[in-house]
N, C-alpha and C positions, 0 to 999 in steps of 0.2 A: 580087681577088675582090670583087665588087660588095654593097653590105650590104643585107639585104633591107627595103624600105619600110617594115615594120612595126617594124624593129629601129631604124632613124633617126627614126622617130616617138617611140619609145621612150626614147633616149636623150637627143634634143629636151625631151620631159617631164621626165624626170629631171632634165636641166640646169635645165629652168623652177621646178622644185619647189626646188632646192639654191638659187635666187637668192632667190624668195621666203624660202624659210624664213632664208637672212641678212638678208635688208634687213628680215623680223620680230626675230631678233635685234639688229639692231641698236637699231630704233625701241625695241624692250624695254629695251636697256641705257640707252639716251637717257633714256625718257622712266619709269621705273619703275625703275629699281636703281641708276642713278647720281644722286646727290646734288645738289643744286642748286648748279652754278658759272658762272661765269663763260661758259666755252664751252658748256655744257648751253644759259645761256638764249642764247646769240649763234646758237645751231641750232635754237631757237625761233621767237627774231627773223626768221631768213630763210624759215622753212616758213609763219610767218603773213602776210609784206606782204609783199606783190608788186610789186617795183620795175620790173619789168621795160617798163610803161607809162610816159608821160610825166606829168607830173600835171598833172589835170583843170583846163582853165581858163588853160591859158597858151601855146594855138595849138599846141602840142607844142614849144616851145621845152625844150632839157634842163635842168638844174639846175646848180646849182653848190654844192658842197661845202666851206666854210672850216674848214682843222684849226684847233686851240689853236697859236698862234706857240708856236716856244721862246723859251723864258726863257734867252738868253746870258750874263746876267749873273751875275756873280763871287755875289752874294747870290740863296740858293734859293729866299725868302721874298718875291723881287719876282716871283713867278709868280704873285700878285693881277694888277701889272701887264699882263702880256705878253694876259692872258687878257680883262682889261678894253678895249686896247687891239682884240683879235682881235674882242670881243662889238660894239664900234662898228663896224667893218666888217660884221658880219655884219646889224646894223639897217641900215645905209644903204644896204646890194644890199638888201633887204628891201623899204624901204621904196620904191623905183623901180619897183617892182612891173613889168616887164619878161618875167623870167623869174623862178623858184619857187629859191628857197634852202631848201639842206637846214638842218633845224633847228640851234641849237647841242648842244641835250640831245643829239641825236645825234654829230655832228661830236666831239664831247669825248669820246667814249670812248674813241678813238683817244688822246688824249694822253698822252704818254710813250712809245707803242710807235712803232717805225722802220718805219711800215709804206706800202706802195708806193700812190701817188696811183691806179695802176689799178687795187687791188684795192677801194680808198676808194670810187671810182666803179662797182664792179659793185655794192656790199654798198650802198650808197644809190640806188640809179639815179641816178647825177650825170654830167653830159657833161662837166662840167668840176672842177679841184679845184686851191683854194686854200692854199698851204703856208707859211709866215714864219719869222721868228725877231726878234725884240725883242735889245737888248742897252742898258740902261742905267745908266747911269755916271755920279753926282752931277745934274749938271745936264744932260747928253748924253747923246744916244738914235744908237742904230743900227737902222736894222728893212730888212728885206730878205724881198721878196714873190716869188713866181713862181706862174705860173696854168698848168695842165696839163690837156690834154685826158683824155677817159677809156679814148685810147689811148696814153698815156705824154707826147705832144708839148710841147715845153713853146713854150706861145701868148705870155708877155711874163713879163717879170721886171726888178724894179729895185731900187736899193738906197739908202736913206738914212740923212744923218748931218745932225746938227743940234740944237741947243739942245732940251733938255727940253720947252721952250713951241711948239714946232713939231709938237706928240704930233697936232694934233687935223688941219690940215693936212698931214698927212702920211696919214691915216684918209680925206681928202677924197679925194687924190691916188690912192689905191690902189680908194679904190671907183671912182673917173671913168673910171683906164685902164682895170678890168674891164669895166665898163661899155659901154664902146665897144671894146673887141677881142670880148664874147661879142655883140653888138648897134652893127655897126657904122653902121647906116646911122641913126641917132639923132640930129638934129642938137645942137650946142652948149647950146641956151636948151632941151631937152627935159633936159638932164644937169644942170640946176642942182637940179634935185629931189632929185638922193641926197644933198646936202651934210647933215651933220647938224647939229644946234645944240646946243652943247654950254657949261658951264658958265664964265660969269668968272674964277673963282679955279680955277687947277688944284689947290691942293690940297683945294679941296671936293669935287673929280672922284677926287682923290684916296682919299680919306676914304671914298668912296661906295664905290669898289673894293673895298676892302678888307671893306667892311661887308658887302658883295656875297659876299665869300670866303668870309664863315662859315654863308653858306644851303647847304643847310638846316640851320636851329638843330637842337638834339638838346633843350637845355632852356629852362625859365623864367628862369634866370641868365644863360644866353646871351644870349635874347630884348633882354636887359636893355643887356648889353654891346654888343649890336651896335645899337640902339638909342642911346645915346650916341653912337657913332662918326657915325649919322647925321645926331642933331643938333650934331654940328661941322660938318659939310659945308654944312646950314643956316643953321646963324649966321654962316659966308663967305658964302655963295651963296644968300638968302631964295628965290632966283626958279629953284631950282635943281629943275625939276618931277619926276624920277624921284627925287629921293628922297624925294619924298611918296609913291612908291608902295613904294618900300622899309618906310616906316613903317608902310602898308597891311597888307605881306605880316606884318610882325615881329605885328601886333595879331589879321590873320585866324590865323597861328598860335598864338597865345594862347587863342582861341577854339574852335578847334577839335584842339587838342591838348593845351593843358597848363592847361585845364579855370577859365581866367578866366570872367566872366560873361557868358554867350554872345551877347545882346541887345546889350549895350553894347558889349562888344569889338569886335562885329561892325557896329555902327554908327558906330564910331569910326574903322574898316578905313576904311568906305565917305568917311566926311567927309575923309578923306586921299587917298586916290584921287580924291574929286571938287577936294579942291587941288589936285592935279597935274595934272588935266584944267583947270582953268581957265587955269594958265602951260603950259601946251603940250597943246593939242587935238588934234595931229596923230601926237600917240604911240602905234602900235598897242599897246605894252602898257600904257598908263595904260587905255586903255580898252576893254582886254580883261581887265586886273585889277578894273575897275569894275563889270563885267558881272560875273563873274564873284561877287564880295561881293554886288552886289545877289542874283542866284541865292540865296546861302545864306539872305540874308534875308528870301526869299519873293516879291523885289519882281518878280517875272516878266517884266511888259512892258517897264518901264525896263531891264531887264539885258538883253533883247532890241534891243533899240535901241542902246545901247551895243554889242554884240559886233557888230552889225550895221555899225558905223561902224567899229569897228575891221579888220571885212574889207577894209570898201572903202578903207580907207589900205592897206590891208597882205592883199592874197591870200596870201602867200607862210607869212602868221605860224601856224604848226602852232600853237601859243597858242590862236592867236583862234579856229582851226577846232573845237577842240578846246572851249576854254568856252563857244563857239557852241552844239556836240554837248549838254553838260550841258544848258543853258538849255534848248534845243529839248527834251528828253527831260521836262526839269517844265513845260514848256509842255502837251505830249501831243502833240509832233509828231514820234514816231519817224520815219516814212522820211526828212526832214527831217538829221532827228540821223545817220543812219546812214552820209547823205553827208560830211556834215563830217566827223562821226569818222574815215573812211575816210580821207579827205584829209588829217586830222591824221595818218594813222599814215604814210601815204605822203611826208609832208615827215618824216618822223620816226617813219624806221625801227627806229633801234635805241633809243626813246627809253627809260629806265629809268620813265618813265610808261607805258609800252604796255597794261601790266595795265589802267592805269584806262581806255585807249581802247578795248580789248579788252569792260571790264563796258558803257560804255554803249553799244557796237556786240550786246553780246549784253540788256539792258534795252530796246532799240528792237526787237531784235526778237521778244522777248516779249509787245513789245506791238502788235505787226504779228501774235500768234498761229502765231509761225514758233518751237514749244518745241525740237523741233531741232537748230535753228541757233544758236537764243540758249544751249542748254549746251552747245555747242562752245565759245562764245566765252567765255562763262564757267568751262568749263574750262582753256581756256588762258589765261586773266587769274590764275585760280590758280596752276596750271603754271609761271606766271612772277612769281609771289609778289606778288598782288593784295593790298589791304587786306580786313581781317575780314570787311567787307559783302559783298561778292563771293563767300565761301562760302555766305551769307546767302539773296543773289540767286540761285545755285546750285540749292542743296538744294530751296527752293520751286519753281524752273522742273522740278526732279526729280520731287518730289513732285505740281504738278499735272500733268506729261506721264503721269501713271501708273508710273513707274518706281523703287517704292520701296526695293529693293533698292538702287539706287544713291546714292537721297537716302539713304538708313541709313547706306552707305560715304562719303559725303561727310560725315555730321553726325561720326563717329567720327576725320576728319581732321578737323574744324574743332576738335573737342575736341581731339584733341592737339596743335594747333597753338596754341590757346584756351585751356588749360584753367582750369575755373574762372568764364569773363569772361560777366556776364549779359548779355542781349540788349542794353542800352543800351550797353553798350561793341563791341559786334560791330556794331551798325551806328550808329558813332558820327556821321554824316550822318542818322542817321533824319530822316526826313521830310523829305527833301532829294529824294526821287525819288519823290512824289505820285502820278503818273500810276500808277506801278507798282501804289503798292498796291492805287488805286481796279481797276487787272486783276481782281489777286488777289481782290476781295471778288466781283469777278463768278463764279471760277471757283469758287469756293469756298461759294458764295448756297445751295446745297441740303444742304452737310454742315456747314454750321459750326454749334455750341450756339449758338443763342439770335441777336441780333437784328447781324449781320454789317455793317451800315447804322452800326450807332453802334458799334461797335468799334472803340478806336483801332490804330490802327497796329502796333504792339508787340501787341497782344493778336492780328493776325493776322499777322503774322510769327512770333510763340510756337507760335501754335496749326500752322502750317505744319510749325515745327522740330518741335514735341513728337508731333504724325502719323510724322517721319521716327528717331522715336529721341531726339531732345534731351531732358534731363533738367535742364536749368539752369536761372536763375534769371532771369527777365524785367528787373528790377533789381535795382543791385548794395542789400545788406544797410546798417542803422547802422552794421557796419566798414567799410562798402568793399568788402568780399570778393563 
């Protein structure tokens, strides 16, 4: 018996309503009642970046994906090594600038799990993916490479055995062969560009490892400790440029974290960064760390020029794209910013930085006047546990869209997430994103008390929160509190 048109219409609907109303359930449990884990933000990661393109700028050639070698050795504590060793291959395809290498932030999330090279390649957009394992043994090393397409194939694979001092030659060997099975047609004297230069003394390569292991510090005793290790690596190896930028990173975290003198510390970042930049100019992260400290310290156009050389060594470096993004944003060149940022997030999908690509992708377009789009992004840089300022950047894009309802629900998450922490601590970069605030004095020119022109900063960021519900304290009190 035939169903009547109206009835298969009917029952069509009904079906259409039961899918909707789970895939809203679902997103519900996703994104509003289950807790922030591990797989919450991995279903984040994939709903925000779109791998599914090639990335921008490199003909459409695919990527490649290096995991963390395992550590085969007998001791679990030489897993500094295996990773030190995995991070040189991942600069040297980098730096050939050829094709686009997935970041490591990302690539290392993977490590320890047994997980298949083609699923590595759907969740990066990678055509290709790099797998290893390390095994060292006194003075001898084992390491054994194989490169996989992103449909399981496996393209070349080798294995070596040899003296401990064969580590950096053997990092040359494995970038060359990738190099020429993903871009065959390259001649000889075009391949001499991935070789990397690496340190005289291996144990000052050593030393640097290791110092490497403990980023990021959690405190000022750390900072301390690992700081030492570097300058052992130093006093083997004077000429040994990345770890002047090691020393960089230990001093800008002092400065912006565990509350040394922020002028000096940060000027000190910079004079170590600029050592490193004079024994080796062609380090994209000496001089995307460079750019970047200058940023903090205001120094705008120098720190532009810097990121800008660091592109041109290194398209590939998610880094550079990314402290490019910042600069541009205190420049006042959003659409600018919004490209790189993209492209940082696109070499570095799953990066556990996304949050902060996420605020300056939603701060650019704040200031393109797109309020919008800029609290989507800002909501999802939350979503995926942004720093304090990001609620900050939030609530004001809430509050001037008109929508104070929501800036209210936002300020009463930042409180609980906050509680307590005066504006100085919530946006412990203040004045690091200029252009923004000069926005906000525009939006704000017909209702703020009194003369919005010479207000600083904090007084209209307060004034923003305290519109939205905040009841806190612009700075912290004589205790602290």
């Amino acid at each position: 018996m035939a169903i009547p048109q109206h009835e298969e219409r009917t029952g069509a609907s009904a079906k259409t309503v039961i899918v909707v109303l789970g895939v809203v359930v679902v997103i519900t449990i996703v994104f509003v009642w289950w807790p922030a884990t591990t797989l919450r933000d991995e279903l984040l990661n994939r709903l925000l970046v779109d791998v599914s393109e090639p990335v921008p700028g490199f003909s459409g050639r695919a990527a490649i994906a290096v995991l963390a070698f395992d550590n085969l050795s007998d001791d679990p504590t030489q897993d500094y090594f295996a990773d030190g060793l995995t991070d040189g291959i991942i600069t040297g395809l980098q730096r050939q600038g050829w094709f686009p290498v997935i970041a490591r932030n990302s690539t290392f999330t993977y490590k320890g799990s047994n997980v298949d090279a083609r699923e590595v390649a759907r969740d990066l957009g990678a055509g290709y993916v790099l797998e290893g394992s390390v095994q060292r043994r006194a003075d001898s090393l084992r390491v054994s490479a194989q490169l996989i397409d992103a449909e399981g194939l496996h393209l070349w694979a080798e294995k070596y055995d040899g003296p401990l001092t064969d580590v950096f030659d053997i990092q040359n060997d494995i970038i060359a062969n990738i190099v020429e099975t993903v871009v065959p047609e390259l001649q000889n004297r075009e391949m001499a560009r991935v070789e990397l230069v690496h340190p005289d003394d291996l144990q000052a390569w050593d030393y640097l490892l290791k110092a490497e292991a403990r980023n990021p510090v959690d405190s000022l005793e750390e900072t301390r400790q690992v700081e030492d290790m570097v300058w052992k690596a130093l006093d083997l190896d004077p000429r040994f440029g990345v770890a002047y930028i090691s020393l960089a990173r230990i001093y800008s975290a002092r400065a912006s974290r565990f509350g040394a003198p922020f002028d000096e510390t940060t000027a000190q970042a910079i004079d170590y960064a600029r050592r490193a930049k004079q024994i080796d100019p062609f380090d994209v992260s000496i001089c995307s760390c460079l750019g970047t400290y200058l940023t903090v310290a205001g120094r705008i156009e120098e720190a532009l020029l810097e990121h800008e050389i660091a592109l041109d060594l290194n398209p590939s470096s998610a880094q550079a794209h990314g402290g490019y993004a910042w600069t541009l944003i205190a420049a006042g060149r959003p659409e600018k910013a919004l490209k790189h940022a993209r492209v940082a997030m696109r070499l570095s999908p799953r990066d556990p930085d996304l949050p902060d690509m996420k605020a300056i992708e939603g701060i650019g377009l704040m200031m393109l006047d797109d309020l919008d789009g800029a609290i989507r992004s800002f909501r999802h840089a939350t979503g995926l546990g942004a720093p304090s300022e990001v609620h900050v950047y939030l609530i004001a894009a809430e509050h001037v869209s008109g929508n104070a309802d929501a800036a209210g629900k936002s300020v009463e998450r930042m409180t609980r997430e906050y509680p307590g922490a005066p504006l100085t601590q919530l946006l412990p970069r203040f004045g690091y994103e200029r252009s923004l605030t000069t926005l906000l004095r525009d939006h704000l020119r017909n209702d703020f008390p009194g003369d919005i022109d010479s207000a600083n900063e904090l007084e209209v960021f307060g004034y923003l929160l305290r519109q939205a519900g905040w009841d806190g304290a612009l700075e912290a009190g004589p205790s602290g509190g």
